[in-house]
Each structure stands twice: as structure tokens, then as C-alpha cells.
VOTORMAR-193992 format. One line per field, with one value per residue (C-alpha): y, z, x; residue in one letter. Coordinates in nm, 4 decimals. Example, Ala and Ser with C-alpha at 12.3 -4.5 7.8 and 13.67 -1.06 7.14 Angstrom:
! residues 2
v c(-0.4500:-0.1060)
w c(0.7800:0.7140)
u c(1.2300:1.3670)
r c(A:S)
This chain:
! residues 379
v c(2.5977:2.3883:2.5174:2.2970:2.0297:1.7843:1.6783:1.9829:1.9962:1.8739:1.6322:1.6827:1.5429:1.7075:2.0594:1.9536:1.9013:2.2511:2.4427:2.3038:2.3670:2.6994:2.7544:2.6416:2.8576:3.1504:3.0473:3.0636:3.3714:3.5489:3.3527:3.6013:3.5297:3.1747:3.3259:3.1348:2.7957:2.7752:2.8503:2.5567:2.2017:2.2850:2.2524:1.9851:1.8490:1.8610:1.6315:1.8144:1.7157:1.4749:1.6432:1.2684:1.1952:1.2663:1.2585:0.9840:1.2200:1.2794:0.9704:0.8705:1.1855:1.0499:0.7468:0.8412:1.0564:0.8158:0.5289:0.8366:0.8864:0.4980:0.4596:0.7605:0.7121:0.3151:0.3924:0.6184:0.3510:0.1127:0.2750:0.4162:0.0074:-0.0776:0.1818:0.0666:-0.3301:-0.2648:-0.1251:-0.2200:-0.2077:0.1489:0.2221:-0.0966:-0.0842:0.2881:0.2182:-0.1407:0.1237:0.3602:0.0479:-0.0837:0.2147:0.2852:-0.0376:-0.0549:0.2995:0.1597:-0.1626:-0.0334:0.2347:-0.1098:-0.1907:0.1421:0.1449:0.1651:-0.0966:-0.3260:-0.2141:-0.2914:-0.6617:-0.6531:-0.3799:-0.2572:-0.2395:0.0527:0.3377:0.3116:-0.0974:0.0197:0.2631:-0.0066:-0.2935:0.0033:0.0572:-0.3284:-0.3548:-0.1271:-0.2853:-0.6084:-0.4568:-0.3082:-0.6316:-0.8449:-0.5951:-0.5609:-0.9617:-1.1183:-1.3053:-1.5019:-1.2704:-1.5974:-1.5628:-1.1463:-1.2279:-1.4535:-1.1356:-0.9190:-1.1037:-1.1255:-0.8158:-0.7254:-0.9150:-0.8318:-0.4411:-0.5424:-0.6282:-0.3734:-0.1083:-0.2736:-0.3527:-0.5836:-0.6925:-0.8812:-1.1885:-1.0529:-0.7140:-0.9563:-1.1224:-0.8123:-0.6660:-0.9871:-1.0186:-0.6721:-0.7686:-1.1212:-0.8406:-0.5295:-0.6728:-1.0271:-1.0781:-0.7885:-0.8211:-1.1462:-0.8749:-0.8185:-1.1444:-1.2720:-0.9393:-0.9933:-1.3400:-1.3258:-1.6323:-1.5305:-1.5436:-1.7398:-1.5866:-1.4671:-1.1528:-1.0334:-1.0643:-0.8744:-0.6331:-0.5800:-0.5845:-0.2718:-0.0956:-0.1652:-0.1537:-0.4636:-0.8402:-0.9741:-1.1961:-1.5162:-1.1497:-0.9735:-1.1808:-1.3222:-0.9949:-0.9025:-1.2113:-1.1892:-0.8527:-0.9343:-1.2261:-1.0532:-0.7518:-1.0448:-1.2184:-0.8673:-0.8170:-1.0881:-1.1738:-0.8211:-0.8239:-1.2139:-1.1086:-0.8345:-1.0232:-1.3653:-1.3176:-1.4796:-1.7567:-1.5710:-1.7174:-1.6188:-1.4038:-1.2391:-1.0111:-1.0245:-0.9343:-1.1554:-1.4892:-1.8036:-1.7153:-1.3755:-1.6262:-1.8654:-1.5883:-1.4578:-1.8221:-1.8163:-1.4983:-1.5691:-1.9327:-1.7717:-1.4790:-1.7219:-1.9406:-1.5630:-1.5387:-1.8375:-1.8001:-1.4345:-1.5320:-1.8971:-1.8712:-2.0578:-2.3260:-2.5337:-2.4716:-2.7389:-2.4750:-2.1858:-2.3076:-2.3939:-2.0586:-1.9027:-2.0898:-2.0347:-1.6555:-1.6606:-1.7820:-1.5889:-1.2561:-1.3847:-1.4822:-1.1900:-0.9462:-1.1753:-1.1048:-0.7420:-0.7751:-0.8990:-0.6829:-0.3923:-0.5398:-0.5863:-0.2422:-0.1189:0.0832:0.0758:0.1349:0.1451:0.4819:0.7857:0.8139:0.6541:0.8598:0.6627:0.3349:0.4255:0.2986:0.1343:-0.2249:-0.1397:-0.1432:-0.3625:-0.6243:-0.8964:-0.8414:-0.8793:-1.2784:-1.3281:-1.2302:-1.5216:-1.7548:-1.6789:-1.6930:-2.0350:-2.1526:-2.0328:-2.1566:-2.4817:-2.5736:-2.4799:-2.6828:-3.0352:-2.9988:-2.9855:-3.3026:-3.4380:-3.3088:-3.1398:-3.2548:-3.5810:-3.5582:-3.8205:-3.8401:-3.8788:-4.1274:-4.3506:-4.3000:-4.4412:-4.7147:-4.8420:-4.8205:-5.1717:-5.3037:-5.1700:-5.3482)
w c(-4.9953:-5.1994:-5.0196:-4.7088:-4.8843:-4.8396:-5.1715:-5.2803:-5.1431:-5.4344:-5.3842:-5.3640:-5.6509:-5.8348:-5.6895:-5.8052:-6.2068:-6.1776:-6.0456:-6.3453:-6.5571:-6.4863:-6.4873:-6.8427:-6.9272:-6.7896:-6.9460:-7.2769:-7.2531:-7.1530:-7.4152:-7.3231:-6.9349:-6.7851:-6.4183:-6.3934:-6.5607:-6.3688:-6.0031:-6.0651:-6.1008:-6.4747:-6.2919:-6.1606:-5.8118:-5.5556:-5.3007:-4.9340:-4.6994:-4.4475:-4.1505:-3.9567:-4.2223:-4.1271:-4.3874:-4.3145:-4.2049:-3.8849:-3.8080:-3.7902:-3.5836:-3.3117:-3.3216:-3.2479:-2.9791:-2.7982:-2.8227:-2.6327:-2.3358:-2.3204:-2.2893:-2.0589:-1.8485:-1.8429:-1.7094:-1.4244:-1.3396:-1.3450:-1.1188:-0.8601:-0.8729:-0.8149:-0.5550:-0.3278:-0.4094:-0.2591:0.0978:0.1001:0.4243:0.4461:0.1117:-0.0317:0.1703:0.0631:-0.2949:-0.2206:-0.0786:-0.4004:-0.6473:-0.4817:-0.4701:-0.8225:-0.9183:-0.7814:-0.9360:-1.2685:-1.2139:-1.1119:-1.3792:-1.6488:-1.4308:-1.4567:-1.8466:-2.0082:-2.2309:-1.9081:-1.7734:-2.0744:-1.9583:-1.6348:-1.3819:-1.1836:-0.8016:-0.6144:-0.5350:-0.1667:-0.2777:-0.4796:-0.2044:0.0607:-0.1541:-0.2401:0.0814:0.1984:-0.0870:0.0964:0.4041:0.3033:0.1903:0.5484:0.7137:0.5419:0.5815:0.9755:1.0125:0.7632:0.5963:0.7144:0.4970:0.3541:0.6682:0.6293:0.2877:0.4239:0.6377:0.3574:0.1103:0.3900:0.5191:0.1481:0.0279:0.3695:0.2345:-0.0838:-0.0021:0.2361:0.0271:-0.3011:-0.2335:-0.5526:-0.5985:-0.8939:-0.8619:-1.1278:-0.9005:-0.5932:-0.8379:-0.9718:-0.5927:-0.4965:-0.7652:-0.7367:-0.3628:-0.5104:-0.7950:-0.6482:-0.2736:-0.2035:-0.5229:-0.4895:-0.1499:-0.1827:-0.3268:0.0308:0.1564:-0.0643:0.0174:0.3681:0.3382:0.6165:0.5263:0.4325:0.0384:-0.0377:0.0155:-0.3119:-0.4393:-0.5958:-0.2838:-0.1307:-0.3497:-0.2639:0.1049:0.0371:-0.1117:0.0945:0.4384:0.5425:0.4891:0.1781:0.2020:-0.0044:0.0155:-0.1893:-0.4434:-0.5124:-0.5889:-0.7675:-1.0273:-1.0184:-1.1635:-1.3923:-1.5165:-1.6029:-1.8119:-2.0044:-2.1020:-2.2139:-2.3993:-2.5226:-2.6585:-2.7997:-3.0342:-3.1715:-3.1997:-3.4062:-3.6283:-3.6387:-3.5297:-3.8048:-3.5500:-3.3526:-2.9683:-2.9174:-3.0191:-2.6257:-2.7593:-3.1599:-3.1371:-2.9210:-3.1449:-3.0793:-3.2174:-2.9669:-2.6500:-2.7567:-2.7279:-2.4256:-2.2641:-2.3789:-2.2102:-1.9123:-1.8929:-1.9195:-1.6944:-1.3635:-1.4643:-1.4851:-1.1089:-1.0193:-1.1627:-0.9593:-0.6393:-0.5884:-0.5743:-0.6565:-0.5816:-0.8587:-1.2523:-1.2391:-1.0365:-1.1964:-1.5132:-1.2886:-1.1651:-1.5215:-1.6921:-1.3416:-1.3997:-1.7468:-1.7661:-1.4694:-1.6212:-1.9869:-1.8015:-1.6061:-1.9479:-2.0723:-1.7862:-1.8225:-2.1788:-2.1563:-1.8917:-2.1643:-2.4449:-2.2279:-2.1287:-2.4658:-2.3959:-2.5160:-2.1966:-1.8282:-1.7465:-1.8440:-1.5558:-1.6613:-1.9940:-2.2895:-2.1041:-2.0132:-1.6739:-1.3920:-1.4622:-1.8194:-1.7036:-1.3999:-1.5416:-1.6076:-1.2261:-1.0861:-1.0679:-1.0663:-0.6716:-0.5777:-0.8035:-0.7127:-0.3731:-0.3858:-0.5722:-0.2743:-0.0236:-0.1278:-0.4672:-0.4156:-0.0814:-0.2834:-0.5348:-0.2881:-0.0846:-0.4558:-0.6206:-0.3416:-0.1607:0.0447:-0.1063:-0.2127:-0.5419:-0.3907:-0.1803:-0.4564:-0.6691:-0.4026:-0.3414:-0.6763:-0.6751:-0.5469:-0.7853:-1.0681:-0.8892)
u c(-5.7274:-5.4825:-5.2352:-5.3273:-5.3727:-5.1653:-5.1061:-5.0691:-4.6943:-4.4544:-4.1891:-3.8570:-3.7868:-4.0572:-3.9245:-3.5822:-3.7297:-3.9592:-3.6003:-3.4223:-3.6797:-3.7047:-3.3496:-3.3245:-3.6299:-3.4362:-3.1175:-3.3271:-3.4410:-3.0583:-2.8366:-2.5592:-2.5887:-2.4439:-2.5006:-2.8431:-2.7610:-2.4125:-2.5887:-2.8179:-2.7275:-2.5217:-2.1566:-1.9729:-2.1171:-1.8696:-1.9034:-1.9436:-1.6430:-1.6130:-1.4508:-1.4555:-1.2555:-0.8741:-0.5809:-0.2996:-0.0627:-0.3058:-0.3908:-0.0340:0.0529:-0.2587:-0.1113:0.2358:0.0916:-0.1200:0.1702:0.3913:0.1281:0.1191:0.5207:0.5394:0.2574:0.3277:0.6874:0.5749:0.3021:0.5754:0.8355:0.5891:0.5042:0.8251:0.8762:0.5474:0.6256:1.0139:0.8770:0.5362:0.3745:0.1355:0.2583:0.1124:-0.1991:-0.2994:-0.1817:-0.4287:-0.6550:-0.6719:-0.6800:-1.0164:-1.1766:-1.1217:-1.1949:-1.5214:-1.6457:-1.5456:-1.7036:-2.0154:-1.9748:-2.0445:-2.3143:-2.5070:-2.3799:-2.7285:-2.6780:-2.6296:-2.9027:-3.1107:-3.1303:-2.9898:-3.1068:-2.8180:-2.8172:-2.9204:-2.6741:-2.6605:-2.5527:-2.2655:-2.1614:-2.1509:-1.9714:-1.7189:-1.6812:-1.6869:-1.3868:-1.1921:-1.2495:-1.1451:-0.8049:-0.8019:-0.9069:-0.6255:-0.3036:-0.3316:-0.4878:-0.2637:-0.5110:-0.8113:-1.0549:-1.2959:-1.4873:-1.4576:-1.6123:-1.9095:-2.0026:-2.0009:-2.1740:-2.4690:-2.4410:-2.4644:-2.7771:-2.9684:-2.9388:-2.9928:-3.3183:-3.4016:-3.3062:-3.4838:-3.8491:-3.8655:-3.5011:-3.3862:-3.1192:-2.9574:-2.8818:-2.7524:-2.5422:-2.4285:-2.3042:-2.1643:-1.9777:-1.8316:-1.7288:-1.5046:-1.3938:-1.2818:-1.2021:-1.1441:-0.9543:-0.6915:-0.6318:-0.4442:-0.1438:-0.0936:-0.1644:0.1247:0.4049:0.3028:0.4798:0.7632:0.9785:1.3577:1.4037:1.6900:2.0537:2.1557:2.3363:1.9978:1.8456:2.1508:2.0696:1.7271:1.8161:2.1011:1.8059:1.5087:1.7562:1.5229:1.5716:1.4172:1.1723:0.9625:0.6835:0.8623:1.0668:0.7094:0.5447:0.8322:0.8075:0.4349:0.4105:0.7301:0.5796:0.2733:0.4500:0.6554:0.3612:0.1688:0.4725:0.5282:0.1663:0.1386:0.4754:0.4338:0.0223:0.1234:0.3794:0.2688:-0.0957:-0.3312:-0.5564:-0.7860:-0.8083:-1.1576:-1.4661:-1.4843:-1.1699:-1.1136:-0.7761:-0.6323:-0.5036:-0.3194:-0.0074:-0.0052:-0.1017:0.1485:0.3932:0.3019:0.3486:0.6764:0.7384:0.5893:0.7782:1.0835:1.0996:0.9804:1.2754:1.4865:1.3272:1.4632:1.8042:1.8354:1.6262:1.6430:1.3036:1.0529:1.3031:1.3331:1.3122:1.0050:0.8559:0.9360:0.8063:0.4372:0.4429:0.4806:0.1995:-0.0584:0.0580:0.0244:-0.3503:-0.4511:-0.3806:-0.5032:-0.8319:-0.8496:-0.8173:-1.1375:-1.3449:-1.2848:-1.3394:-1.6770:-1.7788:-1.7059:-1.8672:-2.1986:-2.1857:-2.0934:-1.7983:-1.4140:-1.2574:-1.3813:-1.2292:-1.0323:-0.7823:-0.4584:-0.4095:-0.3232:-0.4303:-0.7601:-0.9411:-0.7912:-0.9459:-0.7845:-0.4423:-0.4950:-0.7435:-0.4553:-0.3577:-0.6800:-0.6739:-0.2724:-0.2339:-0.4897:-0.3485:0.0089:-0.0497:-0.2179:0.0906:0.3089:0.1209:-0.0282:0.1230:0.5124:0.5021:0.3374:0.6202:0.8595:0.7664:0.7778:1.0836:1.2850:1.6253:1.5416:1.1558:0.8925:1.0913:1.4139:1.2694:1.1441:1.4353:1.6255:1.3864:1.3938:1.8343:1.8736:1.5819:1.7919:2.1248)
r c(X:X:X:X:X:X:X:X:X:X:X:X:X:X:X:X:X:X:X:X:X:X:X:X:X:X:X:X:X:X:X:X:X:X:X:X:X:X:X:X:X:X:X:X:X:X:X:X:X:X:X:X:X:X:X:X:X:X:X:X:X:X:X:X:X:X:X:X:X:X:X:X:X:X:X:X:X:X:X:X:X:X:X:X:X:X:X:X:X:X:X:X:X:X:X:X:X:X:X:X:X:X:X:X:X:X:X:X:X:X:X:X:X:X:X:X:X:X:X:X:X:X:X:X:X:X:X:X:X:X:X:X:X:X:X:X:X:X:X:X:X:X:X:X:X:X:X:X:X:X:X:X:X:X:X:X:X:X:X:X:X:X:X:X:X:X:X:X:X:X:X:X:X:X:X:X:X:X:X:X:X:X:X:X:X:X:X:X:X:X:X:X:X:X:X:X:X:X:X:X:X:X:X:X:X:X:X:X:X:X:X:X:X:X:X:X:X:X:X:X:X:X:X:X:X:X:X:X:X:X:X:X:X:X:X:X:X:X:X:X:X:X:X:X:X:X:X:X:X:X:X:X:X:X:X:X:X:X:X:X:X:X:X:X:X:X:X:X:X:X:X:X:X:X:X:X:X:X:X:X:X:X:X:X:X:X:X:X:X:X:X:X:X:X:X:X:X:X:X:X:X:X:X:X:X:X:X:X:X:X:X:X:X:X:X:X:X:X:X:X:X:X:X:X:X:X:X:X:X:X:X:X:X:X:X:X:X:X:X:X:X:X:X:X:X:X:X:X:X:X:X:X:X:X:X:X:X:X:X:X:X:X:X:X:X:X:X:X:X:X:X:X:X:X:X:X:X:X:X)
């Protein structure tokens, strides 16, 4: 039959020209009836609507309504900060607690992103489950010990590749890289928040310190004033980067996050500069303005770095943010991704680094010494 033929089907185009034809045929033949010429294809077209397309009045009104939940959300995120950072202790360990956790479902949330696993098979479940609850461990491990976790992480790692390959009969590197990488991530790395509030010396005695002490009912410590510029530093440099980006922005930094730019960074250096040398003007602390301006630019590219990192964990796993729970902010690791780094790095700094400027710059130190040396050469 020429009906199943399948040739015998006309074209879309050819069915368009035989409907107008016979529309014109039929307009013909009623000269006092437009109803047939005006139902097909004689009008105007009007072009169907685009409902993904909103009107400018909308998009501002999201806007404005998505900058409120960040402001209002941010500020409740920021005293409830505030409030664990003051008294720390079990406070800071189950907020530690609740960030780890979190951190590792949304980490291994990029790794079981299907784009990621496209070219890089993620680990198996019960290896996600144990490195979460390694993480948390960890956290555990370096409140009550007060430090000493590298050998903790040792453990881990090999407790963590031995069930790697039990539990995977053909493992890939790439899926041991993966896990291990999740343990530095979401539990080595953040625990050194309470490694550095856990810090016993004395802070120096000054009336913000006072202050703290009237609030807190407990003597402030080197712990706390740290934490406190840490986390300050950080915000100033966010800040900071985000209003010069915006203004001045017009060099972009790098292609791992487009709108980042030099101008923004530059900024956010500034920022960062100046609040540790604020710290140091209220606390005493770090000890020096040499020092305060070290500790701002160690901050500042820890949390800059630590943004990246997340960054290109998202763009590998194709998504825009790593989490809904923070609304208006996204994820955890979105809010918390410029922290991840900055406890480590701070912590080295008051350990290690603050103690070598001091034998160089401080009262009766190496520099002292030399300058005094070289007095009666200049006599």
C-alpha cells in the first residue's frame, strides 16, 4: 500500500505548502469568509513565550532576596561563631564535630557527582562511611590529646587503603587518592582550629583582653585571641576582595574561578594586612606589627587557596555549589572553603614562625644583638 511506504509520508515542509494551498483554494471559493485564510498562516506570527525568560523587575526582586538570606543567614553564622570561638571547649569540639561530618558528605557528594565519576571512579560507599567517620575521629583525637594527630593520620591513611582494597576487588589509584585525600580535607586539616584555641599561654594584658575575660569569666589566652584574628582576618579579606573585585575588578587572577581578578585579590590583601595589625593594636598579639603583617598575608593566601581548591573540585563535578544547607550560601565547604587551610597555616605561624621572628626582632633578640654589635663599629 502507499500508505506504508515510506516515501509516501510528505515532509513537513511539503505538508506546510499543501495546508496553504488548500487554504487559499478555500479562501477562493468563500470571498465573503476570512475565517479560513486568517486560521492559517495569513496573520501575524506571534512568537510563543519564553517562561525561562523573567522580566527585570524579577530578576532584581531574586536578587534582592537572595542578597537578604545571605546577610541574615551570614550574621547568625557569624554570632553563633563568635559565641562557640569565646568558650570553646565541648562547644567547639561538637560544632568541630558537625563541620567534619558535613564536610565529608559534601566532599564525597563531588566525588560520586557523575561527571567525576566519568574519569575518575569514586570509592566505594562503605570507604566514604569510614573516612567520614575517621574525620570525626580525628577531631575527637586532637580536642582531648591536644595535638599529636600526624601519627593519628598515618593510622588512618593505612587503615584506610587496607579497606580500600578489601572492600574493592579491582581498586583504582585514583579511588585511594580520592579517600585519602578526603581524610587531609575534612579531618586533619580542620582539626588544627582546635589545636590552635586549645593554646594555653596568657594573651597579653590589655583592656581588650580584659574584656574578653569579663565576658568569657575565664582568662584569655594566645587560643583565643588567635582564633579570634584568624577568622577576622579571613572575613576582611572576603570583604575586602569582593567590594574592590566588584569596582575595580577588570584583570582576571585565574581561569580555576573566572571571577576572581587581581584587582579583587589585591584588595583583599589589603584587608587582610590591616585587620592582623588591628589584632595587634587591641591584643598585643602577634607581638609585633612585623608580625602582624606575616600573619595577614599567610592568612590571606591560605583562605584564597583554599576557595581554589573548592573551586575546582566543583567544576570537575559539574555543580555550582556543594550543598543546599546554609540558605543563600549554599554548602558547608561553600561558606567554609576559605577556612579549611587557614587553621593549619595559622597555627604553624604560632607555633614555629611567631617564635623565629621573635629570636630575630624581639626585645634582647638576634637583631638586637647585632645591632648592638655593630654600635661600636659605627663609633
Amino acid at each position: 500500500m502507499l500508505s506504508e511506504h515510506p516515501l509516501a509520508t510528505p515532509s513537513p515542509i511539503w505538508r506546510g505548502s499543501t495546508i496553504r494551498a488548500h487554504s487559499s483554494a478555500a479562501a477562493a471559493e468563500t470571498p465573503g469568509d476570512d475565517s479560513s485564510a486568517a486560521a492559517v498562516g495569513s496573520g501575524p506570527i506571534v512568537p510563543p513565550t519564553d517562561p525561562a525568560a523573567a522580566s527585570p523587575e524579577k530578576t532584581r526582586l531574586q536578587k534582592a532576596r537572595e542578597f537578604a538570606n545571605r546577610v541574615v543567614f551570614g550574621l547568625i553564622l557569624g554570632l553563633g561563631g563568635a559565641v562557640v570561638i569565646l568558650y570553646g571547649n565541648l562547644a567547639m569540639l561538637a560544632t568541630a564535630l558537625f563541620v567534619t561530618y558535613q564536610a565529608s558528605r559534601e566532599y564525597f557528594g563531588f566525588m560520586t557527582s557523575k561527571q567525576m565519576s566519568k574519569g575518575m571512579p569514586p570509592p566505594p560507599r562503605v570507604v566514604s562511611v569510614a573516612t567520614t567517620v575517621m574525620c570525626m575521629g580525628m577531631t575527637v583525637f586532637s580536642h582531648f590529646y591536644r595535638g599529636k594527630i600526624g601519627t593519628l593520620l598515618a593510622v588512618a591513611s593505612f587503615a584506610l587503603l587496607v579497606l580500600q582494597v578489601v572492600a574493592n576487588k579491582r581498586p583504582k589509584f585514583a579511588q585511594l587518592a580520592s579517600s585519602l585525600f578526603g581524610l587531609f580535607y575534612c579531618g586533619w586539616l580542620p582539626s588544627f582550629w582546635l589545636k590552635l584555641r586549645n593554646l594555653a599561654l596568657p594573651a597579653p594584658d590589655t583592656p581588650a583582653a580584659a574584656f574578653l575575660t569579663g565576658i568569657t569569666g575565664w582568662p584569655t589566652t594566645v587560643g583565643l585571641v588567635a582564633v579570634l584574628t584568624a577568622v577576622a582576618v579571613i572575613i576582611a579579606a572576603d570583604t575586602g576582595a569582593y567590594f574592590v573585585g566588584k569596582s575595580l575588578g577588570r584583570t582576571k587572577l585565574t581561569d580555576i574561578s573566572p571571577k576572581k581578578t587581581v584587582e579583587g585579590a589585591a584588595g583583599g590583601l589589603a584587608a587582610a594586612v590591616a585587620t592582623a595589625l588591628g589584632s595587634w593594636a587591641l591584643f598585643g598579639w602577634p607581638g609585633s606589627p612585623l608580625a602582624a603583617v606575616v600573619l595577614g598575608v599567610m592568612v590571606f593566601f591560605s583562605s584564597l587557596f583554599g576557595d581554589l581548591i573548592e573551586s575546582i573540585m566543583k567544576r570537575d563535578a559539574g555543580m555550582k555549589d556543594s550543598g543546599d544547607l546554609i540558605p543563600g550560601h549554599g554548602g558547608l565547604l561553600d561558606r567554609f572553603d576559605s577556612y579549611i587551610f587557614s587553621g593549619a597555616v595559622t597555627y604553624f605561624f604560632s607555633v614555629f614562625v611567631l617564635p623565629f621572628l621573635n629570636v630575630l626582632y624581639g626585645p634582647g633578640g638576634l637583631s638586637a644583638a647585632i645591632t648592638a654589635g655593630l654600635a661600636p663599629l659605627g663609633a
